[in-house]
N, C-alpha and C positions, 0 to 999 in steps of 0.2 A: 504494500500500500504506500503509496505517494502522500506528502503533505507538504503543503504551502501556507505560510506564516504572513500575516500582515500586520505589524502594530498600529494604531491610531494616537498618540499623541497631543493629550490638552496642557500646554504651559498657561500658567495662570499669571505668571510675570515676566517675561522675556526677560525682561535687564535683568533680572536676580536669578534667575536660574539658566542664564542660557550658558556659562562658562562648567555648571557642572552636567549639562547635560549631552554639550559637546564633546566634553571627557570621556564620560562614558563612551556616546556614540563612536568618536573616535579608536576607543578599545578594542571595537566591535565592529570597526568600518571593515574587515574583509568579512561578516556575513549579511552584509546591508548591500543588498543588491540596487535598491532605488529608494531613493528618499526625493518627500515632497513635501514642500511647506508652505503655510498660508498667515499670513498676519497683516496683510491691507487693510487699513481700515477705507483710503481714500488713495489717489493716484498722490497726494504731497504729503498722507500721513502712516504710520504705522502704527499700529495696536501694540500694547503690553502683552494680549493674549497673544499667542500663538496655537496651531494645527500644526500637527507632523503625521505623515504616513509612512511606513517602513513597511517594504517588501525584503522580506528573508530567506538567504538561502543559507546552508549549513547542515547542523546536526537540532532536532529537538530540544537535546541540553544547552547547545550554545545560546539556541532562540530562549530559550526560560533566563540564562543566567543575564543575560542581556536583560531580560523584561524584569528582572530582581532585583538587578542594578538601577534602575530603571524608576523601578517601584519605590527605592530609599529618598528617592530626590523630593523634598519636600517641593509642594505646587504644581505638580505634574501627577496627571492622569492617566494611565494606562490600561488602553484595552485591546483584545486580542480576537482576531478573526482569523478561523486556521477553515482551510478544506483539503482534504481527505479524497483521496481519490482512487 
């Protein structure tokens, strides 16, 4: 059986959390196959919130310890859509 990982991604404050979530992500940049991110609020302004999407490739385990890492960051929301194939 096949599986494909996608995180979802809610920052709740950009400036304050975007150095430790880069960290991580960073750690974890070879099983992040596509990332995507949203925080416009206006074509001249930026949100504090933030959206990220992560498309994962790897092992199961890596995808979890990522999401665990992940999960410590205070202000950040993590959710998980996996399919099974």
């Amino acid at each position: 059986m096949t599986e494909t990982r996608i995180l979802g991604l809610l920052i709740s404050d950009r400036i304050k959390e975007a150095g430790r979530t880069q960290a991580v992500l960073s750690r974890h940049a070879r099983i992040i196959s596509s990332r995507l991110g949203f925080h416009e609020v206006s074509e001249d302004k930026c949100s504090r919130t933030g959206i990220m999407l992560l498309h994962l490739t790897g092992t199961p385990a890596e995808w979890d310890l990522l999401e665990n890492e992940l999960g410590e960051i205070g202000g950040l929301q993590v959710k998980q859509l996996s399919f099974k194939y």
